[in-house]
C-alpha positions as CSV (number, residue, x, y, z in Angstrom):
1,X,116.6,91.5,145.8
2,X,113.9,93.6,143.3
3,X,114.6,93.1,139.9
4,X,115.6,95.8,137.5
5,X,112.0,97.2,136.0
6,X,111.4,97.8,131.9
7,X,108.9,99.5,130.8
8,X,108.1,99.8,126.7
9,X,105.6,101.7,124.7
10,X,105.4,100.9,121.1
11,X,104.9,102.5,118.2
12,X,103.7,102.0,114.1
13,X,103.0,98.4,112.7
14,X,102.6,95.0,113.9
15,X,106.2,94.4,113.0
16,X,107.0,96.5,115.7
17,X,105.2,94.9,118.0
18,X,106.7,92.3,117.5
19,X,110.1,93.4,117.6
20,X,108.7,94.9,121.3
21,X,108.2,91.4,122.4
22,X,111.9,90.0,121.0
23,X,113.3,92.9,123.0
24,X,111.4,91.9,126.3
25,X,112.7,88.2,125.7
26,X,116.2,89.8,125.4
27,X,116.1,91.5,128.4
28,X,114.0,89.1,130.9
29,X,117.1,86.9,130.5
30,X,119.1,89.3,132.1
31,X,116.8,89.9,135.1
32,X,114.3,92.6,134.3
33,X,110.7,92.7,134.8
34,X,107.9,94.1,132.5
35,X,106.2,96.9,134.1
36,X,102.7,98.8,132.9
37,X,104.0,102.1,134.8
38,X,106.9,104.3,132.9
39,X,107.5,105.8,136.6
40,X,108.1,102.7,138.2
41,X,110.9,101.9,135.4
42,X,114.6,101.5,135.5
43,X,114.8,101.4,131.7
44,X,112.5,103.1,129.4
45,X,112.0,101.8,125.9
46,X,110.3,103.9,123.2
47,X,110.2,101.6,119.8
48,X,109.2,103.8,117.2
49,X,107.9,104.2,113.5
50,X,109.4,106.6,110.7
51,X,106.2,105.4,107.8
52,X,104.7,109.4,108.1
53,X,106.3,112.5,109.9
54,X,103.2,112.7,112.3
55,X,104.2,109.3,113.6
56,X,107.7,110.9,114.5
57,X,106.3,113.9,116.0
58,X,104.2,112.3,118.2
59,X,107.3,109.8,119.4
60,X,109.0,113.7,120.1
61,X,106.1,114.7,122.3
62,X,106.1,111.8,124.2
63,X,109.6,111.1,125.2
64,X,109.7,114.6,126.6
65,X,107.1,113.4,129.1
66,X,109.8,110.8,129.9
67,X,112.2,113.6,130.4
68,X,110.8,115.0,133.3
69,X,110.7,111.1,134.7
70,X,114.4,111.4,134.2
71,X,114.8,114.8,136.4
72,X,113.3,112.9,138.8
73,X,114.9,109.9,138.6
74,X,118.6,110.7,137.4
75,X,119.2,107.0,137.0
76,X,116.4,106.1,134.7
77,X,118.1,105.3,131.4
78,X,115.8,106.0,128.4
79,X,116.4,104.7,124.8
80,X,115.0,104.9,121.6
81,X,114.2,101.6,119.3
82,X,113.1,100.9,116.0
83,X,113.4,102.8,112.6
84,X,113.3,106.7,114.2
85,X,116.4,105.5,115.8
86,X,118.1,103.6,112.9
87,X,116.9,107.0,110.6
88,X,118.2,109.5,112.6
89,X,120.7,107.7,114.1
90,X,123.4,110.4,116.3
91,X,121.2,113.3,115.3
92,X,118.6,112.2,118.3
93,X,121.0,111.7,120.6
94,X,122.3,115.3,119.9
95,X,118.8,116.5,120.2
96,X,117.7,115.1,123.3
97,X,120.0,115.1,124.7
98,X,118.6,113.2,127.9
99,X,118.6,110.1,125.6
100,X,120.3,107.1,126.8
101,X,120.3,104.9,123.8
102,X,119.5,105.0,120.3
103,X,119.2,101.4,118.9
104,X,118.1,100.3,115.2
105,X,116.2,96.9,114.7
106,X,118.9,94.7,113.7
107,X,120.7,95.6,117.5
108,X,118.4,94.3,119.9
109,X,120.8,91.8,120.9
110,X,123.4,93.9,121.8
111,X,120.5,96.0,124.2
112,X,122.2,94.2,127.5
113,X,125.7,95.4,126.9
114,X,124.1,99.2,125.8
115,X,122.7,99.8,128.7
116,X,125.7,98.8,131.0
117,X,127.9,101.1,128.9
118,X,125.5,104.0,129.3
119,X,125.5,106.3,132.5
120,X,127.5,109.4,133.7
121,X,126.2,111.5,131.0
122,X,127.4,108.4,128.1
123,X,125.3,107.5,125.5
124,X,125.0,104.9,123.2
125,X,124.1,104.0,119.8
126,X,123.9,101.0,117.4
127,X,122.2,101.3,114.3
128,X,124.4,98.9,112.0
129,X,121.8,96.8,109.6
130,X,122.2,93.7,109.3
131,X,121.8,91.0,106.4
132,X,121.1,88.2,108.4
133,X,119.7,88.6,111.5
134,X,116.0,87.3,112.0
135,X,116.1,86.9,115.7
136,X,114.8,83.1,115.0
137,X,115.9,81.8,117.9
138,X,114.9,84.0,120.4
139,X,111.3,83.4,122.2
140,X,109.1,86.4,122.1
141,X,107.3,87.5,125.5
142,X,103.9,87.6,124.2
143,X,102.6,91.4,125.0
144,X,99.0,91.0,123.9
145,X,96.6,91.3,126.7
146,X,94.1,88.5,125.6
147,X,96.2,85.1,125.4
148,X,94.5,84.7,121.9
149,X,95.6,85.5,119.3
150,X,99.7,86.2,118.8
151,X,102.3,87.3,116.0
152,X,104.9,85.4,114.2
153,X,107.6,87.5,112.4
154,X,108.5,85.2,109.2
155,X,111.2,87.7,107.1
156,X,112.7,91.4,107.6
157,X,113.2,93.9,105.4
158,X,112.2,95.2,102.5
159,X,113.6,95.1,98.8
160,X,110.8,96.9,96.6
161,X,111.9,100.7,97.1
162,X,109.0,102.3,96.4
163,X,109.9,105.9,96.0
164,X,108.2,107.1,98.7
165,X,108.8,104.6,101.5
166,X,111.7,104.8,104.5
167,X,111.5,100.7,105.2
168,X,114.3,99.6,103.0
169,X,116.5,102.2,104.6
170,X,115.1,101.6,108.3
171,X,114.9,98.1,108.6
172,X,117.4,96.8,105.9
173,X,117.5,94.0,102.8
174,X,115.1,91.4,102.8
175,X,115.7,87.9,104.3
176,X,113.7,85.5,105.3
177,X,113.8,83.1,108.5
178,X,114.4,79.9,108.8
179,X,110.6,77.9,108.1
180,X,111.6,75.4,111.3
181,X,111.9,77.6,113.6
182,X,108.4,79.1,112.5
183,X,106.6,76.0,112.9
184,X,108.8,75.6,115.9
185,X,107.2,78.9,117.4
186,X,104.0,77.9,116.3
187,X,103.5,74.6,117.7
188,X,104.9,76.5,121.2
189,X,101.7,79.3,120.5
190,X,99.5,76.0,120.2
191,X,100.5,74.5,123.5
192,X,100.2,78.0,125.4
193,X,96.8,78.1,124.6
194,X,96.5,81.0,121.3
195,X,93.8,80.3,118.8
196,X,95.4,82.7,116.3
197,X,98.6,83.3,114.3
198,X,99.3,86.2,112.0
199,X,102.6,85.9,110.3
200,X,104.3,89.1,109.3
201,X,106.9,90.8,107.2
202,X,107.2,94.0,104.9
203,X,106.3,91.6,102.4
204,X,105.1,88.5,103.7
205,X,104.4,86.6,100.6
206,X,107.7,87.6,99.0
207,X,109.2,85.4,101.9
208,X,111.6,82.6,100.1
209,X,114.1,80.1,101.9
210,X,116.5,78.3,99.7
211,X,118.2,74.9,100.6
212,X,119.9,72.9,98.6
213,X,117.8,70.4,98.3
214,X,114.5,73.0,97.9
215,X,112.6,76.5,97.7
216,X,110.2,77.2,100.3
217,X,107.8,80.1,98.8
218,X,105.4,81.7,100.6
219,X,102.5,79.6,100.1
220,X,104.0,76.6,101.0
221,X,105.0,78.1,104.4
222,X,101.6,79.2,104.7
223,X,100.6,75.7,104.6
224,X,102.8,74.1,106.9
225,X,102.2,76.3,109.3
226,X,98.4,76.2,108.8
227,X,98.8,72.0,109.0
228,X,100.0,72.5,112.6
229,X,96.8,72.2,113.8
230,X,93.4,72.6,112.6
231,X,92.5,74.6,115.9
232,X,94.8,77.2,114.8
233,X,93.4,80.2,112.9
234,X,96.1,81.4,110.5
235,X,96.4,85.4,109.3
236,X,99.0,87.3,106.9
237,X,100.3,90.3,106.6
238,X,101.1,92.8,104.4
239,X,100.8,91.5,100.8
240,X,102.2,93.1,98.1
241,X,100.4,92.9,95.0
242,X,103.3,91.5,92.5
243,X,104.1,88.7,94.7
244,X,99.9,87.5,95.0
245,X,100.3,84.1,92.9
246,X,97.5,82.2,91.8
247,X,98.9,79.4,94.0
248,X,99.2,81.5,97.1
249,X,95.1,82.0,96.8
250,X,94.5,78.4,95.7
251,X,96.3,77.7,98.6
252,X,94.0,80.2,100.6
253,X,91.1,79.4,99.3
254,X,91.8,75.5,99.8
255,X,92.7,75.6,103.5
256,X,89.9,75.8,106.2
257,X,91.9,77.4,108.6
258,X,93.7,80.4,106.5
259,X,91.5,83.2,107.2
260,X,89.6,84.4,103.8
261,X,90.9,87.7,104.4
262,X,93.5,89.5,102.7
263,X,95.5,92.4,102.8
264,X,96.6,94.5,99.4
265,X,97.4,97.7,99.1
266,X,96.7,99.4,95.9
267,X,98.3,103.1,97.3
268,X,96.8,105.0,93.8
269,X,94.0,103.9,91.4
270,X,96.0,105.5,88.5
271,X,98.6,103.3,86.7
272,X,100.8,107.0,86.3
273,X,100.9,107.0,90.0
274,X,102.0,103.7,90.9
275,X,104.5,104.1,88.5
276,X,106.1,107.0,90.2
277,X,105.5,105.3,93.0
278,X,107.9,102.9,91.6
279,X,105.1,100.3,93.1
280,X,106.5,97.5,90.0
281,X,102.8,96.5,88.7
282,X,99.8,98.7,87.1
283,X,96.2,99.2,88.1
284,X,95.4,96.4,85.0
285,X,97.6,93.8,87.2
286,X,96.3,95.0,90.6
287,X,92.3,94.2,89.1
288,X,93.5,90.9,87.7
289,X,95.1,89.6,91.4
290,X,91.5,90.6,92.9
291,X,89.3,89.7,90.3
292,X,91.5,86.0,90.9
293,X,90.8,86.4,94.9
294,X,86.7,87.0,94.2
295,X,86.4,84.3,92.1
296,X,88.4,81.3,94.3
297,X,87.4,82.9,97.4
298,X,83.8,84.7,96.7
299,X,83.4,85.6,100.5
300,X,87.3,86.8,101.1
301,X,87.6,90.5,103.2
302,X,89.4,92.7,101.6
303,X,91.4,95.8,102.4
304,X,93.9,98.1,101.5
305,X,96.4,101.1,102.3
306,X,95.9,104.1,100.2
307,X,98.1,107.3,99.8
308,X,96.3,110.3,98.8
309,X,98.2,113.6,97.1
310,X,101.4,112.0,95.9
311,X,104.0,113.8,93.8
312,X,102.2,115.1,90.5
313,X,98.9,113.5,91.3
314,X,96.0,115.2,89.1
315,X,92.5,115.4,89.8
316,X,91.7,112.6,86.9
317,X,94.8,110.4,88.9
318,X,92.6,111.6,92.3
319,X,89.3,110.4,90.9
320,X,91.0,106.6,89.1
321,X,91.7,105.7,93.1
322,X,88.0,106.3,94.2
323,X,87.0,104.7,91.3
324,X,88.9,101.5,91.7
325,X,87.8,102.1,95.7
326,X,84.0,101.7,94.6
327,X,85.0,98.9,91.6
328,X,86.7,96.6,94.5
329,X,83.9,97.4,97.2
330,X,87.0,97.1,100.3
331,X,86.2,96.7,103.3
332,X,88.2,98.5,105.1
333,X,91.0,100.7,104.2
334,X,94.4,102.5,105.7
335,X,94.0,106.4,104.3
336,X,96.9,108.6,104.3
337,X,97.6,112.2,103.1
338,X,101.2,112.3,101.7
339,X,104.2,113.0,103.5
340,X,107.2,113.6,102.4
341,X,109.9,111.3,104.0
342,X,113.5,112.5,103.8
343,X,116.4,110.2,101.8
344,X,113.4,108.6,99.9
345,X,113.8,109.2,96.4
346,X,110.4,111.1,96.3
347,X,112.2,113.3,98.4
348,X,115.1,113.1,96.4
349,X,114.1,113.7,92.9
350,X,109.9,114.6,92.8
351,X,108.6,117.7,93.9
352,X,105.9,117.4,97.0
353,X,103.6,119.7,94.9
354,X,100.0,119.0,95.4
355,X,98.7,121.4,97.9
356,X,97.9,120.9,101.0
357,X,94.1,121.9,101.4
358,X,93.8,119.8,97.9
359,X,95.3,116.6,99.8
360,X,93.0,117.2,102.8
361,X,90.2,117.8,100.7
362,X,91.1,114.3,98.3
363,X,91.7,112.2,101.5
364,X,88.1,113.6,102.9
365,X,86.5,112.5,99.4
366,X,88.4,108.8,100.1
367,X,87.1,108.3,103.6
368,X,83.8,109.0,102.5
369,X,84.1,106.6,100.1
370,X,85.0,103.8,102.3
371,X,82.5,104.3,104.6
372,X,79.9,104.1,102.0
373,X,81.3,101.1,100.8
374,X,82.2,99.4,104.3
375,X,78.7,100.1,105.5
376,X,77.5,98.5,101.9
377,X,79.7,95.5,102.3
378,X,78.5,95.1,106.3
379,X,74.9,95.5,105.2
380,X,75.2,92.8,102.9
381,X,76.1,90.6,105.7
382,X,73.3,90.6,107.4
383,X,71.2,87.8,108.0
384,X,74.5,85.4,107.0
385,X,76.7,83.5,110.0
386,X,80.1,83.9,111.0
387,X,82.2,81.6,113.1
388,X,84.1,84.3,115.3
389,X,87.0,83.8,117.6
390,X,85.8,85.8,120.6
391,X,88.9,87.9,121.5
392,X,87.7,90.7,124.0
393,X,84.7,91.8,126.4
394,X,83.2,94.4,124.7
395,X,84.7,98.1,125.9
396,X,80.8,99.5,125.7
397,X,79.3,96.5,128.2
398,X,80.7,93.9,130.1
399,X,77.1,92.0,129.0
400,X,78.8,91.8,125.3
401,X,81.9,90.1,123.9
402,X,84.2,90.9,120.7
403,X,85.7,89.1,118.0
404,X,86.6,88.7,114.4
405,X,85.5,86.5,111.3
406,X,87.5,84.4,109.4
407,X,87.1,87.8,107.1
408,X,88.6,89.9,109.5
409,X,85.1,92.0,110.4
410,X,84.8,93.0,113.6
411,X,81.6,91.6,115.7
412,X,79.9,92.2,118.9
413,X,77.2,90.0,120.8
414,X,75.9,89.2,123.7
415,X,78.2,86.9,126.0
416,X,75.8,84.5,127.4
417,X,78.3,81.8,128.9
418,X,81.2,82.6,126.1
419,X,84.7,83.1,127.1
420,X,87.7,84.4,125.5
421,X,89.5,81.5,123.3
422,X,86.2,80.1,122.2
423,X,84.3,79.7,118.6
424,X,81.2,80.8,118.4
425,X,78.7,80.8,115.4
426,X,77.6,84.8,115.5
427,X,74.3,85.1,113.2
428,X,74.8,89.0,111.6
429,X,71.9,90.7,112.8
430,X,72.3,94.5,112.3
431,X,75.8,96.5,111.5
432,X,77.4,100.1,111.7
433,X,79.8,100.9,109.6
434,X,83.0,99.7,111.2
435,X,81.0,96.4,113.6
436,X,79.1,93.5,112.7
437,X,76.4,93.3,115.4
438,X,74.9,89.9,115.7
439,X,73.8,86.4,118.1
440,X,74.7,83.3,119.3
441,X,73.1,80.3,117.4
């Protein structure tokens, strides 16, 4: 007997990924198999991301590529996952209306009995949140292609409502999961062979689990699951800057095998911004959590989302972010014009009013920036030595290998007799500005 066929295409951050994987675990336990190709499915996931309105547009364009599967197919059921679904909830199904399912990311275990119910023209729809649900029980199937390096999901949710974010409202209150069942998961990576664990959450270092008999913050999680092995490589993310304690980068810069590379975003170099923002600390703050990082950890990477053209911003607001981008020296950076996201309160109560061309000429001015400054900060690298966890063959030759430093730079060299899983000490020997090229010693 063939067994039913999934196929699912993800969308947006890592903590979608993630969820991906929970949902394959959910459903290999009721007989389906993972497929590469959408045609060959009997079930078509689409798990989406509602951050910017071009991330939504192109989720429209590509399920309609799945519509004329359908015609073909008329028993191809075809849902969509993730925070699209939990923000427009009924109002997809009414618009496409070939849609099976629309799911949120609190209801993947109710996926099973969905897709039972659907057919016959039926469709389906859960998008309750929930304030409990972490999934901590539940196995991910590992979707990464290399075996290397995987992802642990430690919380959900988000609390800070910045004003113009959709995350609270898409994926929930904050909670965070249980810390034995994430050393649980991580001791099972270790025996499978990965090298590499990145834990995740909206805001992974707000992550706090209360017993009665302690308080787990952050930083002590990040220890015990870094003291699961030494051969583990250990990565966060995303920080958010009023939650970076001077014990989390003690505890950073203390521990061999937490990765000296961090995560921050500042969003707006202007104090006035972030307070419309409603981003809870000033640029003054922001400086004094990095100035702490390069002084504990002189050699830590560093990088950083930023959002160009928010409500109000001025020219002098414009210039205080590409000033603080040259002050910190990141080396790499997420650039974004704004987009206004509906039910935010930016949306609600601020006017979208900085022009468009002005926002497309400001985000031009800030990638220019950061390429100066990556290609400075790559530059100054070479000549030093890396120990790099070689991850990929390189897509230019097969003759070359890929991987990333402890900082989080990526680095390309010859392969000699290297294979994927290994360490390797890479000696920097030239750059661009996005690689580290370099050699075996």
């Amino acid at each position: 007997m063939n067994s039913k066929k999934l196929f699912i295409e993800t969308y947006g951050c890592q903590m979608n990924i993630s969820d991906s994987e929970v949902v394959v675990s959910i459903l290999e336990k009721e007989g389906y198999e993972l497929t590469d190709a959408a045609k060959d499915a009997d079930v078509i996931f689409v798990n989406t991301c509602s951050i910017r309105d071009n991330a939504e547009k192109k989720v429209r364009n590509r399920i309609q590529e799945f519509k004329h599967l359908k015609r073909k197919k008329p028993n191809l059921k075809i849902g969509i996952l993730g925070c699209m679904a939990e923000r427009l909830k009924d109002t997809l199904l009414e618009e496409e209306s070939f849609i099976d399912m629309v799911v949120g990311p609190d209801a993947y275990r109710d996926l099973p009995s969905l897709i039972s119910q659907t057919g016959d023209g039926r469709q389906m729809a859960n998008t309750v949140l929930s304030l409990e649900e972490t999934y901590e029980e539940i196995t991910p199937v590992r979707l990464d292609r290399n075996g290397v390096s995987a992802f642990i999901s430690i919380m959900r949710g988000c609390d800070n409502y910045c004003s113009y974010c959709v995350v609270p409202y898409t994926r929930g209150h904050e909670r965070s999961r249980n810390p034995k069942s994430i050393i649980t998961e991580a001791k099972d990576l270790l025996k499978k062979g990965y090298k590499e664990i990145t834990l995740l959450g909206q805001n992974v270092n707000s992550y706090n689990w209360k017993t009665d008999d302690e308080t787990l913050n952050f930083s002590k999680l990040l220890k015990q699951v870094a003291n699961v092995s030494t051969e583990l490589r250990i990565r966060f993310s995303t920080s958010h800057p009023k939650d970076i304690s001077d014990e989390l980068i003690e505890t950073i810069a203390n521990t061999n095998n937490i990765c000296n590379s961090i995560h921050l975003p500042v969003q707006s170099g202007s104090s006035d911004v972030l307070k419309r923002m409603k981003r809870s600390y000033d640029i003054e703050w922001y400086m004094n959590r990095i100035n702490k990082i390069k002084s504990l950890i002189p050699n830590c990477g560093l990088s950083t989302d930023i959002i160009t053209g928010f409500c109000g911003e001025t020219d002098e607001e414009h210039n205080a972010t590409v000033a603080i981008m040259q002050e910190v020296g990141y080396d790499y950076a997420f650039m974004f014009k704004y987009s206004e996201r509906p039910d935010t309160f930016a949306a609600n109560r601020m006017a979208d009013d900085v022009d468009e061309a002005v926002k497309s000429a400001r985000l031009t001015e800030i990638i220019n920036m950061q390429q100066k400054t990556s290609l400075a900060s790559n530059k100054r690298d070479i000549g030093k030595v890396f120990r790099v966890l070689v991850e990929n063959v390189s897509k230019r030759s097969t003759a070359q290998m890929s991987g990333r430093s402890d900082e989080n730079k990526v680095m390309v060299f010859d392969r000699k007799n290297t294979v994927i899983g290994d360490y390797v000490n890479i000696k920097c020997t030239s750059c661009t500005v996005g690689t580290l090229l370099g050699e075996i010693i």
